[in-house]
C-alpha positions as CSV (number, residue, x, y, z in Angstrom):
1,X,-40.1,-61.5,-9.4
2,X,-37.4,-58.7,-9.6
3,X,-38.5,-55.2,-10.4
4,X,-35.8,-54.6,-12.2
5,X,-34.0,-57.4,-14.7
6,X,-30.8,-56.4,-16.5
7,X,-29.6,-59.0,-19.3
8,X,-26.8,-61.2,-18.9
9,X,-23.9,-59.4,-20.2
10,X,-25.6,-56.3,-21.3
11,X,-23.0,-53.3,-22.0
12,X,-24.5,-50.2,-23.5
13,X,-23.6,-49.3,-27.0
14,X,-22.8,-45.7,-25.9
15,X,-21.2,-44.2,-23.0
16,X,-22.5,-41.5,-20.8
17,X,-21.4,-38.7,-22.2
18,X,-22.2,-40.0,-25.9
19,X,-25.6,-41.2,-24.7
20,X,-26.2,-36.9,-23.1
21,X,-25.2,-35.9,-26.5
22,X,-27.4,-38.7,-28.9
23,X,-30.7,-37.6,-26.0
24,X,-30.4,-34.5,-28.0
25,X,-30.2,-35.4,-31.4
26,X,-33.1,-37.8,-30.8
27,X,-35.5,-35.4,-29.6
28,X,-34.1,-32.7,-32.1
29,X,-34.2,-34.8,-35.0
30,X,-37.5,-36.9,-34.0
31,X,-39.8,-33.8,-33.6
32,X,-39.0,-32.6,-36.7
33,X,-39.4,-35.2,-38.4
34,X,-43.2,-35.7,-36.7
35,X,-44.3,-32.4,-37.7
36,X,-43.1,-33.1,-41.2
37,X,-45.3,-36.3,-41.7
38,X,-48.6,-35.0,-39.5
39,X,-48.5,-31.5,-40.0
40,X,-47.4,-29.8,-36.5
41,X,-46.5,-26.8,-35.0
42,X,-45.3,-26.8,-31.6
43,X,-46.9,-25.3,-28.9
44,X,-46.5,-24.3,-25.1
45,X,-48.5,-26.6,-22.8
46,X,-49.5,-26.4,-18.7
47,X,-47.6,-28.5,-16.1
48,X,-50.5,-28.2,-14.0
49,X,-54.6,-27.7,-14.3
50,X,-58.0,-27.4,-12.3
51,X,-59.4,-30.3,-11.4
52,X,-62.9,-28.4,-12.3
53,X,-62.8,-28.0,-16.0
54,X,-62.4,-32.3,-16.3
55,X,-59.3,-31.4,-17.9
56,X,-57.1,-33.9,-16.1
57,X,-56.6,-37.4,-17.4
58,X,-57.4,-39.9,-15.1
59,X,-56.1,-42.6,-17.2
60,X,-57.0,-45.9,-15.4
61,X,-59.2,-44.7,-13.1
62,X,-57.5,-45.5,-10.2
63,X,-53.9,-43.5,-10.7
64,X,-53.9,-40.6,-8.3
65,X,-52.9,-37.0,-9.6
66,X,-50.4,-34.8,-7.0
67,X,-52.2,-32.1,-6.4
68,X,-51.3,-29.0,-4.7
69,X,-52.8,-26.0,-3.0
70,X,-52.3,-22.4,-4.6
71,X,-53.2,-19.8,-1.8
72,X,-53.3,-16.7,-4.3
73,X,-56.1,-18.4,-5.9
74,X,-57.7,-20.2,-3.3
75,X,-57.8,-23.2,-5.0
76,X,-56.1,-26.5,-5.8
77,X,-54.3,-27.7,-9.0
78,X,-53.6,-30.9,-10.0
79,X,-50.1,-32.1,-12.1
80,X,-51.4,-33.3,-15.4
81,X,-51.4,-37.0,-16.1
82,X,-51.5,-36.3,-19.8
83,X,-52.7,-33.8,-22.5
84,X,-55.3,-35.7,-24.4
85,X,-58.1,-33.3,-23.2
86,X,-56.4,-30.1,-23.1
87,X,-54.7,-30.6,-26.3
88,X,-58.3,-30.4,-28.1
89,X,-59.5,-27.2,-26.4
90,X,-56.5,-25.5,-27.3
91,X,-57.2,-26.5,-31.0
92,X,-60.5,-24.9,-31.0
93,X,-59.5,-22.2,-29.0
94,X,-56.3,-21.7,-31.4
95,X,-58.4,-21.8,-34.2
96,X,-56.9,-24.6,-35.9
97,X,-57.9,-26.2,-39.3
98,X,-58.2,-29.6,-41.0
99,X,-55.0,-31.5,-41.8
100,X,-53.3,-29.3,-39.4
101,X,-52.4,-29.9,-35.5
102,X,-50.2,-29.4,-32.5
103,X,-47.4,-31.1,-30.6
104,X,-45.8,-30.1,-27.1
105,X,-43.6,-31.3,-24.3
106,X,-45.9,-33.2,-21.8
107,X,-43.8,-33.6,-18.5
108,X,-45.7,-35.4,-15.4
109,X,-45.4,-37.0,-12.3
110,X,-47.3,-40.7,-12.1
111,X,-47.3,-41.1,-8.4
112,X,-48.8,-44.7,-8.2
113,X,-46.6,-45.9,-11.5
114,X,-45.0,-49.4,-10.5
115,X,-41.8,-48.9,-11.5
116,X,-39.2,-51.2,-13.4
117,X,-37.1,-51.4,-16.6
118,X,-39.9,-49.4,-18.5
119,X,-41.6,-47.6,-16.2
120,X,-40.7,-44.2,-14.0
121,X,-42.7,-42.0,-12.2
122,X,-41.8,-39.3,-14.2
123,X,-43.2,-39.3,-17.6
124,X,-41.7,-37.2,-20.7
125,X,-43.6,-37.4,-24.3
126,X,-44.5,-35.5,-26.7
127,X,-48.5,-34.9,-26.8
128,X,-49.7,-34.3,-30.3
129,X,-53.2,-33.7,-31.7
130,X,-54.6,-33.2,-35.4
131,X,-57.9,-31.9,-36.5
132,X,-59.6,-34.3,-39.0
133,X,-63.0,-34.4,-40.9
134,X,-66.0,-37.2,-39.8
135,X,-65.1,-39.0,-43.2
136,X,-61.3,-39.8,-41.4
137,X,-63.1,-41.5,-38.2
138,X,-61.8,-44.8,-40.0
139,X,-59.6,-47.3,-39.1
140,X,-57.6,-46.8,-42.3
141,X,-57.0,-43.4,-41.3
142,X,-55.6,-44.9,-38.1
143,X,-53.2,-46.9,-39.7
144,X,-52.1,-44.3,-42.2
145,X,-51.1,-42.1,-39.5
146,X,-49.5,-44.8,-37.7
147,X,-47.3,-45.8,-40.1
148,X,-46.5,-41.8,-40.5
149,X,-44.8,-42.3,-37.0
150,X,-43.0,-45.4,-37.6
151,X,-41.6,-44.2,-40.3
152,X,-40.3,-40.7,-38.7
153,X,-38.9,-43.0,-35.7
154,X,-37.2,-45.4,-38.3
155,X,-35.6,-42.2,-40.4
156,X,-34.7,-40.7,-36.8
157,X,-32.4,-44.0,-36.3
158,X,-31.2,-44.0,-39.9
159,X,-29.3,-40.3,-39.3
160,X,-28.5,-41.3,-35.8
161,X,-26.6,-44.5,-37.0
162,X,-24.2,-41.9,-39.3
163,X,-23.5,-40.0,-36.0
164,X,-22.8,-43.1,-34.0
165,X,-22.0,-46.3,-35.7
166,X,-22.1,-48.1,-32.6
167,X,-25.7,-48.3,-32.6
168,X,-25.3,-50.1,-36.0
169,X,-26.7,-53.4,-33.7
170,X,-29.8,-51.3,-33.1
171,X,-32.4,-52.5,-36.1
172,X,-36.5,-52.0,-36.0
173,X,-38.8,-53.3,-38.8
174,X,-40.6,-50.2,-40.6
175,X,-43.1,-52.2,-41.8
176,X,-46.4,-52.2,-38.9
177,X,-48.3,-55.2,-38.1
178,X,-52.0,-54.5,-36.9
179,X,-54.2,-56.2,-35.2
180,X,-57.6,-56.0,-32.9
181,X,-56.8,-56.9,-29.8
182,X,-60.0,-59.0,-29.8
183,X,-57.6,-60.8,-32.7
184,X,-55.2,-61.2,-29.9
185,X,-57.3,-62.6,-27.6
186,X,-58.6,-64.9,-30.2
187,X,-55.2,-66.0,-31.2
188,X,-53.9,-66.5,-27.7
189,X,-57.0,-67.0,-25.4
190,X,-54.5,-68.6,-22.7
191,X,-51.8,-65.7,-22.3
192,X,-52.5,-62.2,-20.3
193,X,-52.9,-59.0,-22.3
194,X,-48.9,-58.2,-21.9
195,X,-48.0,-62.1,-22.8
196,X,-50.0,-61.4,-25.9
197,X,-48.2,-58.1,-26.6
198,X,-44.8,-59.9,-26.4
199,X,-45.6,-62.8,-28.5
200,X,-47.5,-60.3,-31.3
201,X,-44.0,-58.2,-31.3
202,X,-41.9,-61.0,-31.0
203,X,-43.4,-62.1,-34.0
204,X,-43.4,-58.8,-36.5
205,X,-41.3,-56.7,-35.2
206,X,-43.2,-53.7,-35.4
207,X,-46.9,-53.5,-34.2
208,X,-50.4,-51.7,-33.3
209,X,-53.0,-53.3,-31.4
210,X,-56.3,-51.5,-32.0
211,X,-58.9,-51.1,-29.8
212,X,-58.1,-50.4,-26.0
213,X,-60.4,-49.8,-23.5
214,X,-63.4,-51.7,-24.4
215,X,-64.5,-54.9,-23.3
216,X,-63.7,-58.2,-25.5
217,X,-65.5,-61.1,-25.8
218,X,-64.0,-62.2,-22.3
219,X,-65.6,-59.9,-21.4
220,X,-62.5,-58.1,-20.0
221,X,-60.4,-55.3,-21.9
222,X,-57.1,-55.5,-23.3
223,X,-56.2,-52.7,-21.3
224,X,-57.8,-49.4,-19.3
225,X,-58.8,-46.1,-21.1
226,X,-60.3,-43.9,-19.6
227,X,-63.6,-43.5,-21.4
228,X,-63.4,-39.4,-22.3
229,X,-60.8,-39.1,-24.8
230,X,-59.6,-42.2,-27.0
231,X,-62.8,-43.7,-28.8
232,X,-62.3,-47.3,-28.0
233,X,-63.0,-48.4,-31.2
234,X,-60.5,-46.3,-33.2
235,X,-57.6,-46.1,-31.1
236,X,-54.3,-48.4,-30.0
237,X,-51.0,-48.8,-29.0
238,X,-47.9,-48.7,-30.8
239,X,-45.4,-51.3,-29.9
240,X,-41.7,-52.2,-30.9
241,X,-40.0,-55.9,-30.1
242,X,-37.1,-54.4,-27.8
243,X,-34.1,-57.0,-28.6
244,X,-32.4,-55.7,-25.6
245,X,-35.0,-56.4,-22.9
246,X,-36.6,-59.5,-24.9
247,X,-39.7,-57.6,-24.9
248,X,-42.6,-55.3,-25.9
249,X,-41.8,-51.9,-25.3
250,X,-45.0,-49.6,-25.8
251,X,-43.8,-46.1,-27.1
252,X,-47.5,-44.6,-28.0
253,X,-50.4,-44.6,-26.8
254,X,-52.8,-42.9,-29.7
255,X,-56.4,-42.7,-31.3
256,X,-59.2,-40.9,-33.0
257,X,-60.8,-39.4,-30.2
258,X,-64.8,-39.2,-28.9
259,X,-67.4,-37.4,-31.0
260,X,-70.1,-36.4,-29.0
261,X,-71.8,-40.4,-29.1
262,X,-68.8,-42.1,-28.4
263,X,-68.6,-39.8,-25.1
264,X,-72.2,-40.8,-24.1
265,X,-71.6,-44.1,-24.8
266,X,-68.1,-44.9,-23.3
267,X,-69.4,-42.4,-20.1
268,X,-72.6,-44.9,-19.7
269,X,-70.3,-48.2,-19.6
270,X,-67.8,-46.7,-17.6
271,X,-70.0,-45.7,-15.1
272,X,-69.1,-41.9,-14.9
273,X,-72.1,-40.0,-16.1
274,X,-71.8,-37.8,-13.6
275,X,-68.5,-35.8,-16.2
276,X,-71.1,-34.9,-18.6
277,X,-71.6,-31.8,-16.6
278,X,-68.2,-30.3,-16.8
279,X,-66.7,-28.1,-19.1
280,X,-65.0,-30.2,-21.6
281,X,-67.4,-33.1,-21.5
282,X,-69.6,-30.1,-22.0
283,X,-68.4,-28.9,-25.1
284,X,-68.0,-31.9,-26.4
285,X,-71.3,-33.4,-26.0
286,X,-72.8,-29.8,-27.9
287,X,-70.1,-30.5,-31.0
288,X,-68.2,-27.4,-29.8
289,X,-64.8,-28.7,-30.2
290,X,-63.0,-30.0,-33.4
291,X,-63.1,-34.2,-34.1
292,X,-59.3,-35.1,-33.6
293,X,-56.8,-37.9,-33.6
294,X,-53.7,-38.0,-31.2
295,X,-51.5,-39.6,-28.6
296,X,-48.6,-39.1,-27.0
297,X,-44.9,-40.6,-28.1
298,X,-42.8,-40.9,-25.2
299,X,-39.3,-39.6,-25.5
300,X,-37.7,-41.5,-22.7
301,X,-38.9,-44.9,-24.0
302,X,-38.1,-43.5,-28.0
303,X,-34.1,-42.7,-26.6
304,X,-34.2,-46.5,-24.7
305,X,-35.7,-48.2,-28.2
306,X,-32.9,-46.1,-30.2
307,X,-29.8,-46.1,-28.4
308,X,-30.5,-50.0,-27.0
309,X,-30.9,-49.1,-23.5
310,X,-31.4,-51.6,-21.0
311,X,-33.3,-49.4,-18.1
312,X,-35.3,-46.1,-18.5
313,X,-33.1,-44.5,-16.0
314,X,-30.7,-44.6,-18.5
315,X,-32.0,-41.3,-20.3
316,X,-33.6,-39.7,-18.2
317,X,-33.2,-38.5,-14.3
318,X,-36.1,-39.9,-11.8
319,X,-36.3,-41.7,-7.8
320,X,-35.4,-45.1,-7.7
321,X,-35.9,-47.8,-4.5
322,X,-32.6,-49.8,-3.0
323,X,-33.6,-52.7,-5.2
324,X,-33.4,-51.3,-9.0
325,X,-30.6,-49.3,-7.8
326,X,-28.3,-52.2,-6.9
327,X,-29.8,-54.0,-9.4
328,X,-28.4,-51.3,-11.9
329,X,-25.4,-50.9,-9.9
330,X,-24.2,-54.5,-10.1
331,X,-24.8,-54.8,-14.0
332,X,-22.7,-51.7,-14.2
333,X,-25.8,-49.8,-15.4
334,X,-25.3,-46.0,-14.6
335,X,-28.9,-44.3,-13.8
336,X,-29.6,-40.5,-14.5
């Protein structure tokens, strides 16, 4: 199976120079329109951390970090895979209040990312976190906030539309789905995680599967999260049906995050007790840091969804292998 699949006679709505100029407005418009709904003020994040504070997420489990030596310090550091863990310390340590939160540019380098029409080694997002009471540790609050986003990322295509009619083909449903993905599972015991994904969008449109990471009554999970940040139980993805691709495309990853039993519990399945004695995990387990919801939103696979993009490389500039390249090449498709 090809890496890379263009659609039979795909054409981009935009040109290159148009598509340059509507990467801004989305990321312009977008942002502001997220800090509106969740309350946000934009802050200045690290490219890089030390391993020894746990900051690091390891997502999987398995995904390697590129780490570097730093001779002045006598140490290594290690690119970040995401925010998720760093983005609550700087709450507490910004002081931060209920109802209120924080949203940066997250760039990273995914080393062991299998690339294809979705996928680069080189992620882009925006990494956002909220402080919230115990009494919004619900699914409802979940869902709330959910909808929040799909609604700024419907509004972001409404103005873009006035700017470039051409992308008048582009539609999304603003109304979310939800669904457990032990519903999933139930629904479609036959399909794979991802088949279930594409038939869930395919169907509504617009969609979040909760609970990722945990194990269902296959006794397998959806999908892997790390066990120190989302609480499996309140978190998800957000997914839109991509009519370009034919397909699912994720563009958040997001959830209520661990209080200090969900961390003891989720470090116990998973196997990695051993974190408990770090910093964060530290903190965390003594109720030190504020409870939180967040994700990230990624802006690469937001400016695909918007502008009808066939291929990530589309929007943004990353390494691609011969094959996606003549892949891209003989579709006409003109990578970053």
């Amino acid at each position: 199976m090809p890496k890379t699949v263009i659609p039979a006679g795909y054409r981009p709505a935009l040109g290159l120079y148009d598509t340059q100029k509507a990467i801004g407005l989305i990321k312009q418009i977008f942002l502001e329109k997220l800090c509106g709904a969740l309350h946000l003020k934009r802050v200045t994040a690290p490219l890089f951390v030390d391993p020894a504070t746990g900051l690091n997420d390891d997502l999987n489990g398995v995904e390697r970090p590129v780490t570097f030596d730093v001779p002045a310090l006598g140490a290594n550091a290690e690119v970040v895979h995401s925010l998720a863990k760093w983005k609550r310390m700087a709450l507490a340590q910004y002081d931060f209040h209920v109802g209120n939160g924080l949203v940066t540019d997250m760039n990273a380098i995914r080393r062991d990312e299998e690339m294809d029409n979705l996928h680069s080694i080189y992620v882009d997002q925006w990494d956002w976190e909220k402080v919230i009471t115990r009494e919004e540790r619900t699914t409802e609050y979940l869902k709330q906030t959910v909808q929040k986003i799909v609604d700024a990322v419907c509004g972001t295509l409404d103005e873009l539309k006035w700017q470039f009619p051409a992308l008048e083909r582009v539609r999304l449903c603003r109304e979310t789905a939800f669904a457990t993905a032990q519903e999933l599972e139930d629904q479609w015991p036959a399909l794979t995680p991802k088949e279930r994904e594409n038939a869930f969008a395919k169907a509504h449109g617009t969609v979040f599967i909760i609970g990722i990471g945990g194990a269902l009554r296959s006794g397998r999970p959806h999908d892997g999260r790390a066990p120190d940040y989302d609480d499996w139980t309140l978190n998800g993805d957000l997914l839109f049906w991509n009519e370009t691709l034919g397909c699912a495309l994720e563009l958040s990853s997001m959830g209520i995050r661990v209080d200090a039993d969900a961390l003891a519990r989720q470090l116990s399945i998973a196997g990695c007790g051993e974190r408990a004695a770090l910093p964060f995990h530290k903190m965390l387990l003594t109720d030190e840091l504020p409870l939180t919801i967040g994700g990230g939103i990624g802006q690469s696979r937001l400016c695909m969804l918007l502008l009808g993009k066939a291929h990530v490389g589309e929007v943004q500039v990353s390494l691609w292998d011969g094959e996606t390249r003549a892949a891209c090449a003989a579709a006409g498709v003109q990578l970053l």
